[in-house]
C-alpha positions as CSV (number, residue, x, y, z in Angstrom):
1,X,12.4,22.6,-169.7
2,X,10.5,21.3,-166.5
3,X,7.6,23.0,-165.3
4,X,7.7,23.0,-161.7
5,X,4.0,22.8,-160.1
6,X,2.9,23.1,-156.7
7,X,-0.2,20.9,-155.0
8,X,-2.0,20.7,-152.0
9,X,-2.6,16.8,-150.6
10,X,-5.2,16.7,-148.3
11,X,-3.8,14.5,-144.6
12,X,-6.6,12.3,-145.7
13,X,-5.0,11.6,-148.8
14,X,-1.9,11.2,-147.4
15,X,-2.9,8.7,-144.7
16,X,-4.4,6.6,-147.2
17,X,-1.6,6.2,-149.3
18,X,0.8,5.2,-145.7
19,X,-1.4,2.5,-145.5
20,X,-1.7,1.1,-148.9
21,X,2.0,1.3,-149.0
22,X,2.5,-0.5,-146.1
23,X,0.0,-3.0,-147.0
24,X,1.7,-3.6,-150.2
25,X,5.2,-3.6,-148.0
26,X,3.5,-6.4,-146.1
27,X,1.9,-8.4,-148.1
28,X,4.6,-10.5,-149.3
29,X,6.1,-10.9,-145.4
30,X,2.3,-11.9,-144.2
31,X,2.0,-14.4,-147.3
32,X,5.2,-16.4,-146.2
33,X,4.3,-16.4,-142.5
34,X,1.5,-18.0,-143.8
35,X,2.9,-20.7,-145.5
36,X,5.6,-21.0,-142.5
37,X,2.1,-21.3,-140.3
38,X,0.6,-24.2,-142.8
39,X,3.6,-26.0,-143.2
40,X,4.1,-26.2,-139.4
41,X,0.5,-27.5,-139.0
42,X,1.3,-29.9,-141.7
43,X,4.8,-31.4,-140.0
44,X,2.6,-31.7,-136.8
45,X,0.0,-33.7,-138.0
46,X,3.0,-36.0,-140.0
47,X,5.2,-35.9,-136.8
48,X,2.5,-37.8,-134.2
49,X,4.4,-35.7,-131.6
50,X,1.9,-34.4,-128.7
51,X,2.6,-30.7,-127.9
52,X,4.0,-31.9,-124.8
53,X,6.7,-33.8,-126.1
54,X,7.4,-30.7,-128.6
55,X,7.9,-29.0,-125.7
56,X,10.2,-31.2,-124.2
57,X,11.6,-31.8,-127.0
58,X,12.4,-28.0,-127.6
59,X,13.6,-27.2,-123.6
60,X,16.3,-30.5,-124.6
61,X,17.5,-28.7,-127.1
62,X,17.8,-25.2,-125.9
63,X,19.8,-26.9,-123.0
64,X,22.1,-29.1,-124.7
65,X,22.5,-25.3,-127.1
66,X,23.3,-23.5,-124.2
67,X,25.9,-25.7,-122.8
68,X,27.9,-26.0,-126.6
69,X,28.2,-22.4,-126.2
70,X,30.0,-22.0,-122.7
């Protein structure tokens, strides 16, 4: 038969284990943003594109996007 048992948890306790539960929550999503953030860097460097034509590049897009959908 279970024994049912009753325990105070200090706030302080309780605070530290929110945040080591979101940190482990995170970790994984803050791992692949990462390696989204060093594979960018690394198309970049391959591309030879100046962030001036990305950008142009990108506002073409968004506008030829934009009038596909109506």
């Amino acid at each position: 038969m279970a024994t049912l048992n009753n325990a105070h948890v200090p706030d302080e306790v309780l605070a530290v284990d929110e945040l080591a539960e979101e940190a482990l929550r995170k970790g994984p999503e803050d791992r692949d943003w990462q390696e989204l953030l060093a594979y960018g860097r690394q198309t970049d460097h391959e591309s030879g594109y100046t962030a001036a034509e990305v950008s142009e590049i990108v506002k073409k897009r968004r506008r030829i996007s934009a009038a596909q959908r109506g």
